[in-house]
TORKE-337157 format. One line per field, with one value per residue (C-alpha): residue number from 1; residue in one letter; x negated, y, z. Coordinates in pm, whole numbers, plus 50000, padded with zeros to 5 digits. Example, Ala and Ser with C-alpha at 12.3 -4.5 7.8 and 13.67 -1.06 7.14 Angstrom:
BEGIN
num <- c(1, 2) $
residu <- c(A, S) $
px <- c(48770, 48633) $
py <- c(49550, 49894) $
pz <- c(50780, 50714) $
***
This chain:
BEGIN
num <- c(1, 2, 3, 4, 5, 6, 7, 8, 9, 10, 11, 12, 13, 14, 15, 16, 17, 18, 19, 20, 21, 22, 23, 24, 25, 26, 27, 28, 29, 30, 31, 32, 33, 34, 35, 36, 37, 38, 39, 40, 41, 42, 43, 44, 45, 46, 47, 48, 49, 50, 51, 52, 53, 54, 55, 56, 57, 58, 59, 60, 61, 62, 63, 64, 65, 66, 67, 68, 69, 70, 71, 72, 73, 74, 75, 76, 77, 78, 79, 80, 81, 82, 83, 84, 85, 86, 87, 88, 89, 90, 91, 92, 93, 94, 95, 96, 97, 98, 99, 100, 101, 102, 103, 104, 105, 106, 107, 108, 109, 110, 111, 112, 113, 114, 115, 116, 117, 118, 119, 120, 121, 122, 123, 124, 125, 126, 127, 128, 129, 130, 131, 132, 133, 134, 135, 136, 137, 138, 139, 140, 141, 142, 143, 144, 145, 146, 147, 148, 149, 150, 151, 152, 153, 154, 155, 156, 157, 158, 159, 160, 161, 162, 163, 164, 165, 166, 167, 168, 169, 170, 171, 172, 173, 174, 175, 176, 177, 178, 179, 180, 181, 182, 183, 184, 185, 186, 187, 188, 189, 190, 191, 192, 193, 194, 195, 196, 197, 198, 199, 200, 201, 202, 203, 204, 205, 206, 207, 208, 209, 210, 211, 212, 213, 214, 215, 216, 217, 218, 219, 220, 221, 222, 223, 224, 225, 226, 227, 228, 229, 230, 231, 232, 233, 234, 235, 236, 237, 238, 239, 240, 241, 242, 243, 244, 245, 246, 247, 248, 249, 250, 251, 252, 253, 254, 255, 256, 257, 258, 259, 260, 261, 262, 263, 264, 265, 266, 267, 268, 269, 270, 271, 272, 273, 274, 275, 276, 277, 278, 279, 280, 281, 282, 283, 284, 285, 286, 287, 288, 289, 290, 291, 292, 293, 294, 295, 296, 297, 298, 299, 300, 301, 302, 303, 304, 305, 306, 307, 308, 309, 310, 311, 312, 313, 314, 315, 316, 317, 318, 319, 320, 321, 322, 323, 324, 325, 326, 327, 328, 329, 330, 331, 332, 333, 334, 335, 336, 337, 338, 339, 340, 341, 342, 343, 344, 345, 346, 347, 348, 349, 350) $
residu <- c(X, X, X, X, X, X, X, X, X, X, X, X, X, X, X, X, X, X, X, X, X, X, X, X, X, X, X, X, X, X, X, X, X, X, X, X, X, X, X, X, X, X, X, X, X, X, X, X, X, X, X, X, X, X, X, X, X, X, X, X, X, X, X, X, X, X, X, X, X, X, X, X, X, X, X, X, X, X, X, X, X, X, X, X, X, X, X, X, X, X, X, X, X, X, X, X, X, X, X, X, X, X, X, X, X, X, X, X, X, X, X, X, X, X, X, X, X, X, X, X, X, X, X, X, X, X, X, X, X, X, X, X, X, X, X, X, X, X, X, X, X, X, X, X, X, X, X, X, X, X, X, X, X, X, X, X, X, X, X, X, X, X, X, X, X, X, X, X, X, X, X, X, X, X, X, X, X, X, X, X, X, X, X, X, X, X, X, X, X, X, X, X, X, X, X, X, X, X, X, X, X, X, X, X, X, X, X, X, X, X, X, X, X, X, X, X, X, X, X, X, X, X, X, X, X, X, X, X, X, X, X, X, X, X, X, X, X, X, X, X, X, X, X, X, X, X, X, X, X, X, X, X, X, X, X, X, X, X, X, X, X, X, X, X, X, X, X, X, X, X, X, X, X, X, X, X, X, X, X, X, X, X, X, X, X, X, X, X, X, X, X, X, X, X, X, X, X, X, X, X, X, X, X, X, X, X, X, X, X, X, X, X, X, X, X, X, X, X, X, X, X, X, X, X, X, X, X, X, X, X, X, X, X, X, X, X, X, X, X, X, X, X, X, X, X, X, X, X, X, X) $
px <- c(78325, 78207, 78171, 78614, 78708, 78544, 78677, 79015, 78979, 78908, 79218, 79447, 79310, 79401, 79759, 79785, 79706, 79907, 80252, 80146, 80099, 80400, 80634, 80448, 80557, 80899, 80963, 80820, 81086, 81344, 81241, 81232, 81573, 81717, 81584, 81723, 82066, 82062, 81955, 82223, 82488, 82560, 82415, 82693, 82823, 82781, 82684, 82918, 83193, 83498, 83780, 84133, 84406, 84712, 84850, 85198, 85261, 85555, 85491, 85501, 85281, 85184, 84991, 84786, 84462, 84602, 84481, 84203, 84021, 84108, 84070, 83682, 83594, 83602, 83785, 83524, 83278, 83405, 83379, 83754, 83914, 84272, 84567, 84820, 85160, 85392, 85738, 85966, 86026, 85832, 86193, 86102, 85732, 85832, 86078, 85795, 85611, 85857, 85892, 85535, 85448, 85229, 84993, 84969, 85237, 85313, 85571, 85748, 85957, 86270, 86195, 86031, 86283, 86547, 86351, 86253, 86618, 86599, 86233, 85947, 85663, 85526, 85300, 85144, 84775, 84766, 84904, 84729, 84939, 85206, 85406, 85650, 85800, 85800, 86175, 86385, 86727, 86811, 87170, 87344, 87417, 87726, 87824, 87861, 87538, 87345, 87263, 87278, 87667, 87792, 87733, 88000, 88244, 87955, 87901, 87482, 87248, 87052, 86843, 86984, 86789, 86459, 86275, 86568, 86866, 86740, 86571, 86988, 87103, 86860, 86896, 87247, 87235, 86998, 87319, 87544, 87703, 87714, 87678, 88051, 88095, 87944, 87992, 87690, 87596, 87333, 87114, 86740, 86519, 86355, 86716, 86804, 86700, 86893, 87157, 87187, 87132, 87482, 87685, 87706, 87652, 87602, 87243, 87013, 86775, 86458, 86105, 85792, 85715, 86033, 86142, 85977, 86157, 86448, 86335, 86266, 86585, 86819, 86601, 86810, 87022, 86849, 86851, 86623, 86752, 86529, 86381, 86194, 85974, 86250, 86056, 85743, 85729, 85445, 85311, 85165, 85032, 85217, 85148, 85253, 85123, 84981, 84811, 84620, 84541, 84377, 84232, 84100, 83782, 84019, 84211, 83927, 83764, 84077, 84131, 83729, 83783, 84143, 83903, 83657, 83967, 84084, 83753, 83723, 84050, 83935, 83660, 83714, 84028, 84052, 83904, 84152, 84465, 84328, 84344, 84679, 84811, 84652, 84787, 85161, 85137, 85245, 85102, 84887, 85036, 85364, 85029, 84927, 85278, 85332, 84973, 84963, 85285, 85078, 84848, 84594, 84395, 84369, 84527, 84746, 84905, 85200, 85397, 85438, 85664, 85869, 85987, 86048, 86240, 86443, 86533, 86632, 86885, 86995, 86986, 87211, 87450, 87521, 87624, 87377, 87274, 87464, 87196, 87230, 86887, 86583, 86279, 85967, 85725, 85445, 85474, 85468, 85147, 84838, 84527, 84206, 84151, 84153, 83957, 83663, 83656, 83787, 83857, 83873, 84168, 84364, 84593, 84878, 84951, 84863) $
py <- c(45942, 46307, 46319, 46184, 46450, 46725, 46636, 46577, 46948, 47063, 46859, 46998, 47379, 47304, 47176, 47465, 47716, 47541, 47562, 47955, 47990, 47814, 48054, 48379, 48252, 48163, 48507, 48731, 48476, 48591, 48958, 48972, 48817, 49050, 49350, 49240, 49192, 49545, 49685, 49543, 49721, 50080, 50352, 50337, 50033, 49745, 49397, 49140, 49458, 49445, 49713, 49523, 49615, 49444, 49430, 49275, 49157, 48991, 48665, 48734, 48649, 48975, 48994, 48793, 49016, 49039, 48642, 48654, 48914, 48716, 48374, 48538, 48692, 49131, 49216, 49062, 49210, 49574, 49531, 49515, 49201, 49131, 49018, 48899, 48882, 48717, 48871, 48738, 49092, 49412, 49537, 49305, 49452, 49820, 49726, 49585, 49811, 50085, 49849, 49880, 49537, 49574, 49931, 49913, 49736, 49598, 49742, 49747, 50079, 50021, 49967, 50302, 50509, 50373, 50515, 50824, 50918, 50847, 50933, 51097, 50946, 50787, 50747, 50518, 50507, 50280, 50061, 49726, 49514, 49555, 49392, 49411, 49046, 48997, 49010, 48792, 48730, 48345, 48194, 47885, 47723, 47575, 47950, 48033, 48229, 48292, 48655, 48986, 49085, 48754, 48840, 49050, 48932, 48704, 48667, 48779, 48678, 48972, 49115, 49426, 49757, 49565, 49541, 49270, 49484, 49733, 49542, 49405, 49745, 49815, 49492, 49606, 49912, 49784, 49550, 49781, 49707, 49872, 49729, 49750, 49469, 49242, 49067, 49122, 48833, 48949, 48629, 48639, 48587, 48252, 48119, 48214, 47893, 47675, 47918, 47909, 47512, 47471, 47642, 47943, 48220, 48268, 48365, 48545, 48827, 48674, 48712, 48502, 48250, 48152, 48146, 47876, 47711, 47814, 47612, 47323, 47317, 47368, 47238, 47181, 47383, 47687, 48040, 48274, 48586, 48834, 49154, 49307, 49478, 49721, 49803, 49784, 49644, 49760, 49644, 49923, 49949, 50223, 50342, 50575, 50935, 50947, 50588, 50730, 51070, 50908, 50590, 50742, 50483, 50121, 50236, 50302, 50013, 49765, 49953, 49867, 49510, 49469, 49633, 49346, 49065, 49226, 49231, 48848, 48761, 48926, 48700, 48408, 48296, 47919, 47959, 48220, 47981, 47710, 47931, 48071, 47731, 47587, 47906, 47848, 47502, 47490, 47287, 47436, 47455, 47663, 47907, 47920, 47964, 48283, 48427, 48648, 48805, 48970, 49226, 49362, 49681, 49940, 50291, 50601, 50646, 50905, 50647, 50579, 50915, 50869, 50566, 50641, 50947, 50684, 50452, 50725, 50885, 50533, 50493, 50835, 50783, 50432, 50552, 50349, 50641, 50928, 51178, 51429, 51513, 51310, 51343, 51516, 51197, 51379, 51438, 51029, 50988, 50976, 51057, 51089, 50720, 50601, 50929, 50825, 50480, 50498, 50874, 50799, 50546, 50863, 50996, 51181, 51534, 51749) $
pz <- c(99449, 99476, 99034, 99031, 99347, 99140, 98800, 98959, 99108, 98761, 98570, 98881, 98798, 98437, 98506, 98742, 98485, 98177, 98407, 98466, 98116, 98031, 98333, 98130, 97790, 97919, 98111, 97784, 97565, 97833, 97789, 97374, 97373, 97627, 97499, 97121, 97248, 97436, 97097, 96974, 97144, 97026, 97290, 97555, 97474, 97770, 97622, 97547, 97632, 97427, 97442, 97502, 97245, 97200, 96859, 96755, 96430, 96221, 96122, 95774, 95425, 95450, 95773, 95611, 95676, 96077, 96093, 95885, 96112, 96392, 96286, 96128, 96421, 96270, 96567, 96829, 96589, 96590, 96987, 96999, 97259, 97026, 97211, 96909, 97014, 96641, 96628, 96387, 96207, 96149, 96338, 96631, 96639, 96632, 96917, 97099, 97048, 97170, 97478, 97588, 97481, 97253, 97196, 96803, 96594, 96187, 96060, 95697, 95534, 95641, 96016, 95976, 95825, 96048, 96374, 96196, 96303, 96614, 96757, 96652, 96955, 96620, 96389, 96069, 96037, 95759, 95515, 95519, 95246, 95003, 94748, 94424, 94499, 94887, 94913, 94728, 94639, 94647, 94588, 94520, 94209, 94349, 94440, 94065, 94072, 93791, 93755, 94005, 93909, 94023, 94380, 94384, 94637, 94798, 95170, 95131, 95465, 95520, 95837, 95889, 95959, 95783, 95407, 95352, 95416, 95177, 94906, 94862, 94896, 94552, 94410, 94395, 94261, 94037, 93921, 93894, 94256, 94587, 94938, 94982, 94691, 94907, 95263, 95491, 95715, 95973, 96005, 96131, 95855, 96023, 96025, 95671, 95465, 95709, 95710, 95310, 95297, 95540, 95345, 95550, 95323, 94914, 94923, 95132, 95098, 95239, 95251, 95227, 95371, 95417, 95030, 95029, 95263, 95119, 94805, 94952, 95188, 94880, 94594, 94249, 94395, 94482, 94211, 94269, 94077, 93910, 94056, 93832, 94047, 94155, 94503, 94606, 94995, 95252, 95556, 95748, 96090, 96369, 96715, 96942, 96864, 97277, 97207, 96828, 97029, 97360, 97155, 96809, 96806, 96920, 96587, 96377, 96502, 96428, 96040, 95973, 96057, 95873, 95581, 95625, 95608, 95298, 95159, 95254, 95117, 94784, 94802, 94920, 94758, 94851, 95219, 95283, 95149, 95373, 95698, 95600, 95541, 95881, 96118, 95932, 95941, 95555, 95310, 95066, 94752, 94918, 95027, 94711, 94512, 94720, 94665, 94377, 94496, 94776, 94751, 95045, 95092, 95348, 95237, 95295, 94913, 94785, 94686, 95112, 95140, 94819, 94869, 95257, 95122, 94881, 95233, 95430, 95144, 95116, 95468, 95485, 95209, 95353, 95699, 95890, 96080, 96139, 96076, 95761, 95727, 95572, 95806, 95665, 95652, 95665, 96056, 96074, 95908, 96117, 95878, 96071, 96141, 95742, 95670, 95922, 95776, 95414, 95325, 94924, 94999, 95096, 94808, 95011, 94906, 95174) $
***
């Protein structure tokens, strides 16, 4: 009996000492892990902190790169919390933006140009997408359209004060024909293909994605008319001087992970189609009709100020604002946040 009381001392001991053994192990674990994720962080950065930005966006083809970071995680990944808020124009954003809704913005040319006369609390940081066959011109057959000159005398659905209003005002010109020739129907661009289907106007000036809704509304029926890359669109983003001043990092942060979508776009083709296609709810193949129409990069080019000189003269001669004067668009453009993450994307004459 004394032999068992001893050896059951001994096994008890052993137990005893496997469990510390097993707390030490467990509590070093604990340690390595901890310590890895504080390395982790960048020196004054709290784990698992994430700066809160909101950023609005028009739901549009070409903020394409806007869901891919967030849908891929390169926000969370620059440290950066996004709050998307989807307006149904760059015009809407800009407004929201103005409105204190949102601290950064999308925004095409037009919307822009047409501020540029009225405020100057802006400014662009970068353009993150552009493209040569965004807008489109799209008629009915049963309208006697076949070619640009037979819109003359046409009631045309157009967004007014957006990329649509002066992509007509272009196409037009382009035709030999002036806005005046025309009738001007301000529709919203998400109402357009509806809007053409009833009978309600000759054609519309509308952008992606909702050409091809347009298509599928009017089918047989539907003309697109030719463009021949007459104007090249942009998608840039804006905030308010104050908001780039106080918050130089959020932006440089938010540009390096746009960089990263457009790099994964690039890429990854197919993958990128299928999340498009998913967050519009659109079948793939209208995804994939649309996609070599767009283009994606970050970048601050020459071409930015020409054509915004072109859309305010236009803007001018047309009377839609009652300013003389084209603003200098240099005092719009915000350079230090592309030059800290992409300075050789930078081709504006300084």
């Amino acid at each position: 009996m004394m032999i068992r009381k001893k050896e059951d001392g001994i096994h008890e001991q052993g137990k005893n000492k496997f469990f510390v053994w097993m707390i030490i192990a467990l509590i070093l674990l604990s340690l390595v892990i901890t310590m890895q994720f504080f390395m982790g962080c960048k020196p004054g950065e709290s784990p698992k902190s994430l700066e809160k930005v909101k950023l609005g966006f028009s739901k549009s083809f070409l903020s394409i790169p806007v869901y891919i970071a967030k849908e891929q995680g390169y926000f969370s990944e620059q440290g950066l919390d996004v709050a998307l808020t989807g307006y149904s124009s760059g015009k809407l954003a800009i407004k929201g933006l103005f409105a204190g809704e949102v601290d950064i913005s999308t925004v095409a040319d037009m919307p822009v140009v047409i501020n540029s006369f009225k405020r100057q609390d802006f400014c662009i940081f970068s353009t993150f997408a552009y493209s040569y066959s965004f807008v489109k011109i799209i008629g009915r057959k049963d309208s006697g359209i076949k070619t640009g000159s037979d819109l003359k005398g046409k009631k045309i659905g157009v967004n007014i004060g957006t990329s649509s209003h002066f992509f007509l005002g272009v196409f037009l010109i382009h035709n030999r024909l002036s806005i005046s020739d025309v009738e001007l129907v301000n529709i919203k661009t998400v109402d357009m293909p509806t809007a053409l289907k009833n009978n309600e106007v000759d054609a519309v000036s509308v952008w992606q994605p909702y050409c091809q809704e347009t298509y599928r509304l009017l089918q047989d029926n539907a003309i697109e008319l030719p463009n021949s890359e007459i104007y090249r669109a942009t998608f840039n983003f804006v905030a308010h001087k104050s908001f780039a001043k106080d918050h130089p990092e959020i932006l440089k942060k938010l540009l390096s992970a746009i960089n990263r979508s457009a790099e994964f776009i690039q890429n990854n083709k197919e993958k990128s189609q299928e999340l498009i296609a998913k967050n519009f709810n659109f079948d793939k193949e209208i995804v994939r009709a649309a996609w070599n129409d767009l283009g994606f990069n970050i970048s601050l080019d020459q071409a930015l100020l020409i054509s915004w000189d072109e859309i305010a003269r236009w803007t001018i001669e047309n009377k839609f604002t009652n300013s003389k004067k084209i603003p200098n668009y240099l005092d719009f453009i915000y350079l230090d946040v592309l030059e800290a993450v992409k300075p050789e994307l930078i081709t504006i004459i300084r």
